[in-house]
N, C-alpha and C positions, 0 to 999 in steps of 0.2 A: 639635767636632761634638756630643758629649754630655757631662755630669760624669764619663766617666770616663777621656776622651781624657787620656792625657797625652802631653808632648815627650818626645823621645831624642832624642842625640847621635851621630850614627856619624863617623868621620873618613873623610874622601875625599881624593880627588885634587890638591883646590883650597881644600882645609880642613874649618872644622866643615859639617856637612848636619844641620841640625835639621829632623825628622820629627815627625807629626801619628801615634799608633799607636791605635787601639783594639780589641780584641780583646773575644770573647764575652763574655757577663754567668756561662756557665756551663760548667765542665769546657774540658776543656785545646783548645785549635782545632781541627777539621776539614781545615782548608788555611790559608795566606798570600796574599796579596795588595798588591802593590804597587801603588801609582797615581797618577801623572802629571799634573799640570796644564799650562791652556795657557797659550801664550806668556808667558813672565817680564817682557819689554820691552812688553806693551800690558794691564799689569795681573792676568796669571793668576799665582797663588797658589794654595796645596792648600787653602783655604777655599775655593775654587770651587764654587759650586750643584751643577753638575753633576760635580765632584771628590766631594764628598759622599752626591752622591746615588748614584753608584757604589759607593761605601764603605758606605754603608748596604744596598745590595742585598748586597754580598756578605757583609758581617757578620751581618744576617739568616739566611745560608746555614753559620754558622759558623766565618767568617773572620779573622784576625785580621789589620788594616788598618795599612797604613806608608803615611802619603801626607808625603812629602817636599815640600821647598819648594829648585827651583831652585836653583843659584848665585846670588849677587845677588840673592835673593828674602826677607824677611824676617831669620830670624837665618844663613842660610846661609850662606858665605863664597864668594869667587868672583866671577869676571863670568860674564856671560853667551856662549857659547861656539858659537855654532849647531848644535847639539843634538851635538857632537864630545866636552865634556866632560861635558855633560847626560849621555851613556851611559854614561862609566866613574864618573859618583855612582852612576846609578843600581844599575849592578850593586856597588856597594860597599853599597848601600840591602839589595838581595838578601840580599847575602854575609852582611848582619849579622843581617838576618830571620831567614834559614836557621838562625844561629848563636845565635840569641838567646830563639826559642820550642821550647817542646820539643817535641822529638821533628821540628826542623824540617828538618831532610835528606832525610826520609822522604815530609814534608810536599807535599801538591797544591800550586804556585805557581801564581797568575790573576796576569798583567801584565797592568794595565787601564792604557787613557789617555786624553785629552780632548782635542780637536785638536791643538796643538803637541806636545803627552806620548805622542798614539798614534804619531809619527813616530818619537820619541824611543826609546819603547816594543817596535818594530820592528826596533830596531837594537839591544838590549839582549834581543829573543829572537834572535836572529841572533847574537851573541855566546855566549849560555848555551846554545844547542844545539852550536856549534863546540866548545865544551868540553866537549861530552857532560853536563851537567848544565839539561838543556831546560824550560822554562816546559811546565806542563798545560794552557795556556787562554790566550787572548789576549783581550782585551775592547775592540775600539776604538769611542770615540763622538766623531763628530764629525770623522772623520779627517780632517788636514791633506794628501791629494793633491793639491790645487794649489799647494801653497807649497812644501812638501819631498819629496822622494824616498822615499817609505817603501816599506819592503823587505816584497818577498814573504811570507807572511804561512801558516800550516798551514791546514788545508782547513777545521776547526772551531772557527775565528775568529769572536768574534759583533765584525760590523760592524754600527752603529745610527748613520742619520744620519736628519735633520731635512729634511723634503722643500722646504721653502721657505729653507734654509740659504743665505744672500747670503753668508756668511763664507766660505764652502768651498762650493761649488753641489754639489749631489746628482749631476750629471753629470759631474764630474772625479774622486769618488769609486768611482762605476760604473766609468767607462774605467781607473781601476785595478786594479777587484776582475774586470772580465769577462777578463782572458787570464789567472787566475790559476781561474775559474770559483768566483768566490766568490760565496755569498748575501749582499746589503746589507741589511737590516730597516730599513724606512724608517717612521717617524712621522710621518703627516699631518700637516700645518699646523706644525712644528714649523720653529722656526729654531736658526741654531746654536746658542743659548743654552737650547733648550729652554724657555725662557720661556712659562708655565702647563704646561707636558706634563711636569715632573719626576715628579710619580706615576706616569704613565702608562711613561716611562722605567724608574721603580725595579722595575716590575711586571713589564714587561717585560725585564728583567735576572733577576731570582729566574725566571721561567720557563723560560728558556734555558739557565741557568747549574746547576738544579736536577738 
């Protein structure tokens, strides 16, 4: 993402998980953040536009950024699992973050995700509140409701979806977030890709998230 991204390694479930990390340019981080890309089997990788451009809002805010790459996804090991193994990398992604910046026990977690990742994402705050060690933030763009099951969600969830989204329609999004009485933030003209609206995105992420 910048010259100063570098890989990590953590060991997971299904082998090595090589992560994407960047943290502040100054003084030790404000919070963590993990973040999800989409689907591994139709091209999503944590270089994703919109994987980045999440990363860059919140690292703007202070954060220091783990965006991981799937099973089966670049150097990852693994296949691809429907999102069943996806959740126990991801909270090994967690476990290592926590363990590896300082002071990061204490640290704000943001699990952010991008359609396939916010599902995934879901099920990996579902798990970390079960253990009593709960996510601060949830970040979803793009959320995959029509394709998967994504789990109920804290009431201070920023959902952002793309109003003309073919990938995921804005109304199967809705009919998930309305019996939970969630706010969606929708981007005019934006499709899942966000394609031209990523400033408009990153801007409105530091707003929210501030």
């Amino acid at each position: 993402m910048n010259p100063s991204t570098r890989s990590v390694t953590v060991d997971g479930p299904a082998g090595r998980i090589d992560i994407a990390v960047d943290r502040p340019d100054e003084g030790s981080p404000r919070g963590l953040a993990v973040i999800a890309h989409p689907h591994p089997l139709y091209g999503g990788t944590r270089d994703n536009k919109v994987v980045q451009t999440i990363a860059r809002a919140l690292l703007a805010l202070g954060h220091a950024c783990w965006r991981p790459d799937f099973r089966g996804v670049g150097a990852t090991e693994g296949a691809y699992d429907e999102g069943r193994g996806e959740t126990e990398d991801l909270l090994a992604v967690v476990a290592a973050a926590r363990a590896s910046e300082p002071g990061g026990d204490a640290l704000p977690l943001v699990l952010a995700g991008f359609s396939f990742g916010s599902f995934v994402q879901s099920r990996v705050a579902r798990r970390l509140a079960e253990a009593g060690t709960p996510a601060s933030r949830l970040v979803f763009v793009g959320t995959a409701a029509s394709r998967f099951a994504v789990e109920p969600v804290p009431a201070d969830t920023i959902v952002i979806h793309g109003e003309v989204d073919d990938t995921v329609p804005l109304s199967s999004v809705l009919d998930w977030a309305r019996p939970q009485e969630l706010p969606v933030l929708v981007i005019p003209g934006a499709d899942h890709f966000f394609h031209r609206k990523l400033t408009g995105l990153k801007q409105l992420l530091v707003r929210e998230l501030r």
